[in-house]
C-alpha positions in Angstrom: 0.0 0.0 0.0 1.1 3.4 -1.0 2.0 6.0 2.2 2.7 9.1 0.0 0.4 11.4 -1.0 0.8 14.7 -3.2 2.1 16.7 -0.5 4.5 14.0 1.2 4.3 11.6 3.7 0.4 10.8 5.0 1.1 10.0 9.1 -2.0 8.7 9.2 -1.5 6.3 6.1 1.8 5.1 7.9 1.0 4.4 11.7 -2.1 3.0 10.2 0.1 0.4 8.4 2.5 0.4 11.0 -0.2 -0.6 13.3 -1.3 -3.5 11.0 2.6 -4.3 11.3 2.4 -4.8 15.0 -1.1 -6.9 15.0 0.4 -9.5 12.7 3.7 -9.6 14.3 1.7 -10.2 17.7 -0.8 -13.0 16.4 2.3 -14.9 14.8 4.1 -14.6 18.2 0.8 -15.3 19.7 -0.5 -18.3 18.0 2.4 -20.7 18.5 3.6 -19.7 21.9 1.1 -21.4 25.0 2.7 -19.6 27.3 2.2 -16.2 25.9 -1.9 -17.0 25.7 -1.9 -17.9 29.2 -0.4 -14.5 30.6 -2.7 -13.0 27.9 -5.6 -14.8 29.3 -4.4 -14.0 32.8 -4.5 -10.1 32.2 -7.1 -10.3 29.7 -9.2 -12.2 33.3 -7.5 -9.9 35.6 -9.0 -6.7 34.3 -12.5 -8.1 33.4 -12.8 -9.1 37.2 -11.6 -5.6 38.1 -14.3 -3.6 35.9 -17.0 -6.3 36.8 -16.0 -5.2 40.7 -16.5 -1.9 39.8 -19.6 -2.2 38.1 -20.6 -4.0 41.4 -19.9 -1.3 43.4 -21.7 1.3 41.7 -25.0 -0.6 42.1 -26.7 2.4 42.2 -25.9 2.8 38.6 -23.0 5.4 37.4 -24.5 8.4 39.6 -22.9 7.1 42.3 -19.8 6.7 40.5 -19.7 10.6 39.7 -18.0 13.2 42.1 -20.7 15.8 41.7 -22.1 17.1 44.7 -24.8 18.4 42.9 -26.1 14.5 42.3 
């Protein structure tokens, strides 16, 4: 894919590619390495008990969440 335009370089166009880069750099190291999808896993488990904890404590819904005084 092409990352010039008329007036140069596009930064968008390359850190969008540079980006794809990364993802398939990461899913080939991913895909072959168990140990690497287990700390994945573990983080991936580790924040999506943390954001289910805080949904728990805002049972009120979000207004308790929010710092307003006026609330």
């Amino acid at each position: 894919m092409w990352v010039l335009n008329v007036s140069g370089l596009d930064p968008y166009r390359a850190f969008r590619e540079l980006g794809r880069a990364i993802h398939t750099i990461t899913l080939l190291r991913y895909l072959p390495e168990p140990r690497l999808r287990e700390q994945i896993t573990q983080v991936t488990n580790r924040n999506e008990a943390l954001h289910a904890f805080a949904d728990w404590l805002m049972f009120g819904g979000r207004l308790i969440g929010c710092n307003d005084p006026d609330h």
